[in-house]
N, CA, C and O atoms as CSV, one atom per row, in Angstrom:
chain,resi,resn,atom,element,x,y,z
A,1,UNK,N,N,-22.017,3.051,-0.144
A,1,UNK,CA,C,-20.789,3.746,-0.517
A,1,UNK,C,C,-19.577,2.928,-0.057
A,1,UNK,O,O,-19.544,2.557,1.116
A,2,UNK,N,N,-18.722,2.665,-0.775
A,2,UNK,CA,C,-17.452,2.016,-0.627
A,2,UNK,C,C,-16.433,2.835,0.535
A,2,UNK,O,O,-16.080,3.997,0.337
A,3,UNK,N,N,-16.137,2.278,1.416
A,3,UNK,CA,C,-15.402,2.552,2.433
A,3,UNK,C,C,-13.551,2.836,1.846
A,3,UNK,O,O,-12.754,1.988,1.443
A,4,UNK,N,N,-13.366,4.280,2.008
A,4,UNK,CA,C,-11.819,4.385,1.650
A,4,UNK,C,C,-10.820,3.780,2.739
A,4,UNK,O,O,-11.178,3.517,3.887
A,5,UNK,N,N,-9.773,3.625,2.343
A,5,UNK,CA,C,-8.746,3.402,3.283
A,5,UNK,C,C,-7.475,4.412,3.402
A,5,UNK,O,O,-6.499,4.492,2.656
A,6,UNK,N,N,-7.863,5.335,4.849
A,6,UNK,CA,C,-6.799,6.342,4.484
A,6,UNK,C,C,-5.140,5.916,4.694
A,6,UNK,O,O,-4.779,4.937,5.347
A,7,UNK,N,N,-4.434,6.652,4.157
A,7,UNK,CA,C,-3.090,6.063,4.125
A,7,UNK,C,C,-2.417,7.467,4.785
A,7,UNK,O,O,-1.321,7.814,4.343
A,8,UNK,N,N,-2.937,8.119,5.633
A,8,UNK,CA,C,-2.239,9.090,6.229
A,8,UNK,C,C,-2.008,9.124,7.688
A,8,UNK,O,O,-2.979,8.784,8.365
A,9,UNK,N,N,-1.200,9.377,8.163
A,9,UNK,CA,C,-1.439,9.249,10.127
A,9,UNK,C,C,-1.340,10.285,10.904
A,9,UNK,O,O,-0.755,10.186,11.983
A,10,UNK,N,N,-1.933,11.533,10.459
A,10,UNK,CA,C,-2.222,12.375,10.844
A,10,UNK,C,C,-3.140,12.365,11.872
A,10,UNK,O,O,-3.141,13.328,12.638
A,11,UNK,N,N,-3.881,11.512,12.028
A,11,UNK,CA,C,-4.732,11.128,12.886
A,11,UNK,C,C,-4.677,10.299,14.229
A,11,UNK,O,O,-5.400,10.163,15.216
A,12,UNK,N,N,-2.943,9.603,13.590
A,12,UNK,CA,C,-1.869,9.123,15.032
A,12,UNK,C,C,-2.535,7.898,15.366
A,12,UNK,O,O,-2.781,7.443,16.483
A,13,UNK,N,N,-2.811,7.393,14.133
A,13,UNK,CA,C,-3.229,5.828,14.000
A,13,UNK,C,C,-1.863,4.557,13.974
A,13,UNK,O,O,-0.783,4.643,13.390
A,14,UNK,N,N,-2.432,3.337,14.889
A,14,UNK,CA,C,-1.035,2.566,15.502
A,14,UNK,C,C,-0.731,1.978,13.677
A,14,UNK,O,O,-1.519,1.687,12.777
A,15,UNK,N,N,1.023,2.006,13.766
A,15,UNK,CA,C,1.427,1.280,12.303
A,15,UNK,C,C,0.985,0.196,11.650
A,15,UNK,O,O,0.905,0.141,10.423
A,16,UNK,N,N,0.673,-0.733,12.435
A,16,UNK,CA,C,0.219,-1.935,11.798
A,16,UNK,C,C,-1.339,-1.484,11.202
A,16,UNK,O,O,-1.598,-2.192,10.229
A,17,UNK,N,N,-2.187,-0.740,11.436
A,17,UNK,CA,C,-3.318,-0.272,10.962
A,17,UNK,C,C,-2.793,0.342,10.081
A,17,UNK,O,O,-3.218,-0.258,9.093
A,18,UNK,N,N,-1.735,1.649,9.478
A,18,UNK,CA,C,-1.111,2.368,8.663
A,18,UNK,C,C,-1.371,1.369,7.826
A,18,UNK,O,O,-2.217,1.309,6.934
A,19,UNK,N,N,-0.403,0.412,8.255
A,19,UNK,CA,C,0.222,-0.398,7.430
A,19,UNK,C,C,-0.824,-1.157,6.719
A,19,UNK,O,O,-0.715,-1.068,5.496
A,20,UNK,N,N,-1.763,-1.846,7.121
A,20,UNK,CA,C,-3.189,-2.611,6.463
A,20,UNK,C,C,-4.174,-1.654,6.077
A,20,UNK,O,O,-5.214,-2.203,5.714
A,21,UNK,N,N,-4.197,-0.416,6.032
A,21,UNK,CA,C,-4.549,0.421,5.197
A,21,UNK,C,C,-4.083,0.868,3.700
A,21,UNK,O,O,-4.776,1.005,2.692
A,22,UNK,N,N,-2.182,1.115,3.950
A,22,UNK,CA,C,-1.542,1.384,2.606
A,22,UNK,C,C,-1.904,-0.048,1.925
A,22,UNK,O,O,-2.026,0.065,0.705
A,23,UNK,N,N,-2.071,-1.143,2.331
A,23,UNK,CA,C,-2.255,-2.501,1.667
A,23,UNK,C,C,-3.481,-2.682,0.914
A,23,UNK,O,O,-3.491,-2.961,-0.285
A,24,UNK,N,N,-4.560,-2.512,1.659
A,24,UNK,CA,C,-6.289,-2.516,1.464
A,24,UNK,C,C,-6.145,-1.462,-0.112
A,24,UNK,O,O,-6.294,-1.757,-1.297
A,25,UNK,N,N,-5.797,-0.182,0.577
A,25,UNK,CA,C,-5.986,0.513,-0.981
A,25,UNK,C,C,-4.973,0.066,-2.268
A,25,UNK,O,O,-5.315,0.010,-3.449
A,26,UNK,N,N,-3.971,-0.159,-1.853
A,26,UNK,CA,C,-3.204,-0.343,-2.838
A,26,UNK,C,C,-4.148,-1.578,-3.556
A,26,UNK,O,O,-4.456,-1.213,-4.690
A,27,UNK,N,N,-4.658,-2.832,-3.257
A,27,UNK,CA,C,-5.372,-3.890,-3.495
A,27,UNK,C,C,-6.702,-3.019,-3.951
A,27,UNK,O,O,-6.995,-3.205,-5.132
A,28,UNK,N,N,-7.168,-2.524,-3.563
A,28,UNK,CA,C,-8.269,-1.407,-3.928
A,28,UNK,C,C,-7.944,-1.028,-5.103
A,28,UNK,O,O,-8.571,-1.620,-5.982
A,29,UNK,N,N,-7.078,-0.137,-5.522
A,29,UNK,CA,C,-6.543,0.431,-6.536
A,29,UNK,C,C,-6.060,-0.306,-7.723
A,29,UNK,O,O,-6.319,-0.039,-8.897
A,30,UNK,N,N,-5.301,-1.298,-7.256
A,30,UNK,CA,C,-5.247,-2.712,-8.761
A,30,UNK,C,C,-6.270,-3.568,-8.901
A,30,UNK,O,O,-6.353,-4.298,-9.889
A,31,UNK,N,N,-7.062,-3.568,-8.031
A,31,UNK,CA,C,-8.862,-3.936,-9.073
A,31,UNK,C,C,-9.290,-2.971,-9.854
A,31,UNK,O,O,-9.747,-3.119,-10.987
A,32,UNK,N,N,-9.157,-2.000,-9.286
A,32,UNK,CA,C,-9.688,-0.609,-10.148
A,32,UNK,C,C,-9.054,-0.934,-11.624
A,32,UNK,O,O,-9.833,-1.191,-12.543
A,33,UNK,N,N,-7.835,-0.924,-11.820
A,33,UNK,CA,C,-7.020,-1.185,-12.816
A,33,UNK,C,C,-7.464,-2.576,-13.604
A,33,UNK,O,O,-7.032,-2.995,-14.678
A,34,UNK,N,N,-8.382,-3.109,-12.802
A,34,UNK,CA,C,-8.518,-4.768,-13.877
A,34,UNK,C,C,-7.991,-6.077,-12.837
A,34,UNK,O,O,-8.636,-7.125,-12.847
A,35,UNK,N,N,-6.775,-5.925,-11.949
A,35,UNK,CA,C,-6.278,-6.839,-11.670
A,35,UNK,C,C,-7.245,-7.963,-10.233
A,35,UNK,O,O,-6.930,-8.305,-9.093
A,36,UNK,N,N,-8.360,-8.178,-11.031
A,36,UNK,CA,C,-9.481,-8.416,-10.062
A,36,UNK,C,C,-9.145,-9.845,-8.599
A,36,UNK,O,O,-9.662,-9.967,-7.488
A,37,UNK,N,N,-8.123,-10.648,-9.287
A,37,UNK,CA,C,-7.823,-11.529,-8.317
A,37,UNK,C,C,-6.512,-11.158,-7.488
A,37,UNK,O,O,-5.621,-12.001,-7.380
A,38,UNK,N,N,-6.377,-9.729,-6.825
A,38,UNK,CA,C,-4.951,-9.375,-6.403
A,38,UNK,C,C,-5.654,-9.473,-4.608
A,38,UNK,O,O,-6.862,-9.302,-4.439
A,39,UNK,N,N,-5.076,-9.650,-3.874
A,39,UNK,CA,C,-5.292,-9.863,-2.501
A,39,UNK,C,C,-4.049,-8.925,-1.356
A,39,UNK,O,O,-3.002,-8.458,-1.804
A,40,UNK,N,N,-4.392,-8.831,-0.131
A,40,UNK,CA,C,-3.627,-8.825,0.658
A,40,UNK,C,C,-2.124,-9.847,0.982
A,40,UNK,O,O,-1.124,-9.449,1.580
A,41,UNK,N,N,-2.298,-10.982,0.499
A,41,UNK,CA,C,-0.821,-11.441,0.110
A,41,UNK,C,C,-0.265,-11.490,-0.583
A,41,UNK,O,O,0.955,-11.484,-0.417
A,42,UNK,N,N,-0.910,-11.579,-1.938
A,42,UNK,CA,C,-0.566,-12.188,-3.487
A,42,UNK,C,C,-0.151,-10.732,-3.963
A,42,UNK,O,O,0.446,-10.756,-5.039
A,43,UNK,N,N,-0.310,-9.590,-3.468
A,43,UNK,CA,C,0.767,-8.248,-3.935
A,43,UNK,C,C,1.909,-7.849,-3.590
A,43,UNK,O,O,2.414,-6.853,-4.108
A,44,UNK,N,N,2.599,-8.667,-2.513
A,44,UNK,CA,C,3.381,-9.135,-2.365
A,44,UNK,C,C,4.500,-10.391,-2.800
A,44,UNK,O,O,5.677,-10.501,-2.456
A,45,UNK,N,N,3.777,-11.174,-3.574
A,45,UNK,CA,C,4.268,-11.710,-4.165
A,45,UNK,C,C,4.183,-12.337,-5.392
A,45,UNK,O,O,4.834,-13.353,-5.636
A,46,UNK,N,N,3.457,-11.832,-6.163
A,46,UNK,CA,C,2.902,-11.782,-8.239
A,46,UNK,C,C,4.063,-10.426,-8.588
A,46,UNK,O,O,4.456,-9.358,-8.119
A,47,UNK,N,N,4.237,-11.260,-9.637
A,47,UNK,CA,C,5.486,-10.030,-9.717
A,47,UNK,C,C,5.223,-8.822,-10.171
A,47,UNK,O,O,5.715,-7.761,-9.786
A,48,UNK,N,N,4.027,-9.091,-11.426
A,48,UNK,CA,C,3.135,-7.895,-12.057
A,48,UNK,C,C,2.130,-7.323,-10.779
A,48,UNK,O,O,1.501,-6.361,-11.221
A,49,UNK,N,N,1.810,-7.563,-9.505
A,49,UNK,CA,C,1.223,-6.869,-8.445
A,49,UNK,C,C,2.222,-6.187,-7.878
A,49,UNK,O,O,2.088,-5.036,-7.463
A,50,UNK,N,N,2.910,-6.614,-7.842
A,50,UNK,CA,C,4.216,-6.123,-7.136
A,50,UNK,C,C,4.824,-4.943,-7.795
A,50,UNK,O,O,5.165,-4.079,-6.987
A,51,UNK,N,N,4.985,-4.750,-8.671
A,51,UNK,CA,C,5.781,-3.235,-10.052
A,51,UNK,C,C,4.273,-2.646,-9.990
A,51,UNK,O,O,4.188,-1.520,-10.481
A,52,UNK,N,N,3.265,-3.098,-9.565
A,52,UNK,CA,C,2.234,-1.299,-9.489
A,52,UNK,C,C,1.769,-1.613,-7.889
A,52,UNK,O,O,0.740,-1.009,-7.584
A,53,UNK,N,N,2.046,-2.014,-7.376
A,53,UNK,CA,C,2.364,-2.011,-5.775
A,53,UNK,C,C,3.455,-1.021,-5.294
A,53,UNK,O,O,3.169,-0.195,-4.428
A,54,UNK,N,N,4.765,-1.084,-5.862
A,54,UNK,CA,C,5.688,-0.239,-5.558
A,54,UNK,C,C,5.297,1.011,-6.227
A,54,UNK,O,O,5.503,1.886,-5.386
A,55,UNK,N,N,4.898,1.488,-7.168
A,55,UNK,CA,C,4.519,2.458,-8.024
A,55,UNK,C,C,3.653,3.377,-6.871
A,55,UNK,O,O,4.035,4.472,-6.459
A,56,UNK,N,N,2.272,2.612,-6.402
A,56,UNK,CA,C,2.136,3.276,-5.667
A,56,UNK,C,C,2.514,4.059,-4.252
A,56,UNK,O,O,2.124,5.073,-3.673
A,57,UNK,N,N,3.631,2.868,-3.989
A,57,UNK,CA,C,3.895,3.332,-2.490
A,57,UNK,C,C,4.400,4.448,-3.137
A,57,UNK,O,O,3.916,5.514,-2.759
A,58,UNK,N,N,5.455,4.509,-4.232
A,58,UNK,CA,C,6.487,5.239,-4.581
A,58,UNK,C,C,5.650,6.714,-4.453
A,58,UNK,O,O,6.192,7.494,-3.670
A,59,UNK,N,N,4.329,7.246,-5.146
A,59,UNK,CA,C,3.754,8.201,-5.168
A,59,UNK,C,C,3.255,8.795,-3.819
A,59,UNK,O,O,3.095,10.009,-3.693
A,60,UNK,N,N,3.053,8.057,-2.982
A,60,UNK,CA,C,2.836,8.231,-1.319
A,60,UNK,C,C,3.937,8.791,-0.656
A,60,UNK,O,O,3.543,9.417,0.329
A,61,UNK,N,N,5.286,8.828,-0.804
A,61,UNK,CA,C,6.157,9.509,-0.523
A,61,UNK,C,C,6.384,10.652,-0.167
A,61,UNK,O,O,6.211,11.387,-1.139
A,62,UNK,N,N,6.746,11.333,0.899
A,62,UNK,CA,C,6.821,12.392,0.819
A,62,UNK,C,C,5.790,13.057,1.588
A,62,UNK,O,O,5.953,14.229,1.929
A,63,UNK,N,N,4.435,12.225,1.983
A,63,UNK,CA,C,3.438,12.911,2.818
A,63,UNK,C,C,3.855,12.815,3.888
A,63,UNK,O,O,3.094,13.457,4.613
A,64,UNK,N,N,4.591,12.411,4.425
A,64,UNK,CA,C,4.878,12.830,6.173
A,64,UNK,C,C,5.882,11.033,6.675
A,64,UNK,O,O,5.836,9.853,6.327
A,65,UNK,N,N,6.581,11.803,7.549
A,65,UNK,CA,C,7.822,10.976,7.293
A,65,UNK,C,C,7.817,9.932,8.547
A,65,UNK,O,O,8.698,9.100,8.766
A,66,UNK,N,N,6.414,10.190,9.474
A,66,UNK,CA,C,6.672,8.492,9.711
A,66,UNK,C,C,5.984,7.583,8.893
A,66,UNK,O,O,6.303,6.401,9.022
A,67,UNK,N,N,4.947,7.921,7.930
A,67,UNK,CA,C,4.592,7.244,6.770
A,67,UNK,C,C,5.368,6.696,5.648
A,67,UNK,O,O,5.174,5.626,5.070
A,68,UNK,N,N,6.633,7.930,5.330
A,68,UNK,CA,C,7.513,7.865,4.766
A,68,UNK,C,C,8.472,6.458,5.027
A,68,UNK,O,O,8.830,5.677,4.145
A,69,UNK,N,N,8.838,6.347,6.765
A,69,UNK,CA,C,9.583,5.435,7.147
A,69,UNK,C,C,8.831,3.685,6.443
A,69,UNK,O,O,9.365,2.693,5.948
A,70,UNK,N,N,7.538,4.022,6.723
A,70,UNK,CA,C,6.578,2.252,6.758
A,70,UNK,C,C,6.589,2.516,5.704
A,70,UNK,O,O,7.153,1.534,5.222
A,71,UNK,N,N,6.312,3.341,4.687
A,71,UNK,CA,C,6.635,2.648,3.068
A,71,UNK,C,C,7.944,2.245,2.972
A,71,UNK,O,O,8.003,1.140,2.432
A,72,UNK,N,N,9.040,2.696,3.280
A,72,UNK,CA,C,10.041,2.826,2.695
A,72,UNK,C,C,10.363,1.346,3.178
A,72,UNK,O,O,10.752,0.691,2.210
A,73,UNK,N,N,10.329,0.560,4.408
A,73,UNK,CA,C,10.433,-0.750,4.732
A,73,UNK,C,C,9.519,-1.738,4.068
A,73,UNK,O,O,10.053,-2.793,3.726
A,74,UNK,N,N,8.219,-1.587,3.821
A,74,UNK,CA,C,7.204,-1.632,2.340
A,74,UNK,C,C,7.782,-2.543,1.525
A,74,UNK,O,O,7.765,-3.727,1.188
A,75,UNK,N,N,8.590,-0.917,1.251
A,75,UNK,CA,C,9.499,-0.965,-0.691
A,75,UNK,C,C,10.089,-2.486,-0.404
A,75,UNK,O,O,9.807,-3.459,-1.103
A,76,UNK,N,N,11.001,-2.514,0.807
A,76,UNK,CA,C,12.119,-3.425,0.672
A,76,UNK,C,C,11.417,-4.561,0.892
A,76,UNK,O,O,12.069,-5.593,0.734
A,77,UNK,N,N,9.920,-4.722,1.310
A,77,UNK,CA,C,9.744,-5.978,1.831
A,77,UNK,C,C,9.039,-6.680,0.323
A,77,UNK,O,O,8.804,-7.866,0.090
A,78,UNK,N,N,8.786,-5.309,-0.674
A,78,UNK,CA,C,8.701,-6.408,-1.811
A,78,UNK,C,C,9.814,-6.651,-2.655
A,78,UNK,O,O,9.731,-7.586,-3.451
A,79,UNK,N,N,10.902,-5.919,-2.606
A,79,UNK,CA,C,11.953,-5.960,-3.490
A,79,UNK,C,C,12.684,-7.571,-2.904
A,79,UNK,O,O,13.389,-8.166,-3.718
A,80,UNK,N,N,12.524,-8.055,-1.830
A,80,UNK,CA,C,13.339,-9.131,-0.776
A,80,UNK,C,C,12.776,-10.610,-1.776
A,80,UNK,O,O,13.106,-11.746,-1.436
């Protein structure tokens, strides 16, 4: 069984784990979609990884607001 990556910190998990979690799935989630060579760096910087990279953070929003805060620095670190 494929191991999920939760993206919630309800569980009061340290940020940088948050943070390589919202990454893992998001990369998780654009293979799902086809985009089979997308990685932990290269979604950050392919521009087409990047517009359904933000898409998803964008939908993560709103679950709880120190999650809220690490996407929202996320957003800007791919928009930069």
């Amino acid at each position: 069984m494929k191991q999920t990556h939760p993206i919630s910190n309800k569980n009061g998990i340290h940020k940088a784990e948050l943070r390589n979690n919202i990454i893992l799935y998001s990369v998780d989630r654009l293979k799902r979609f086809g985009f089979i060579h997308v990685n932990e760096k290269n979604i950050f910087e392919d521009e087409v990884y990047k517009t359904f990279f933000f898409r998803i953070l964008l939908e993560k929003l709103g679950d709880d607001q120190e999650l809220d805060a690490l996407i929202k620095k996320m957003i800007l670190e791919i928009e930069s």
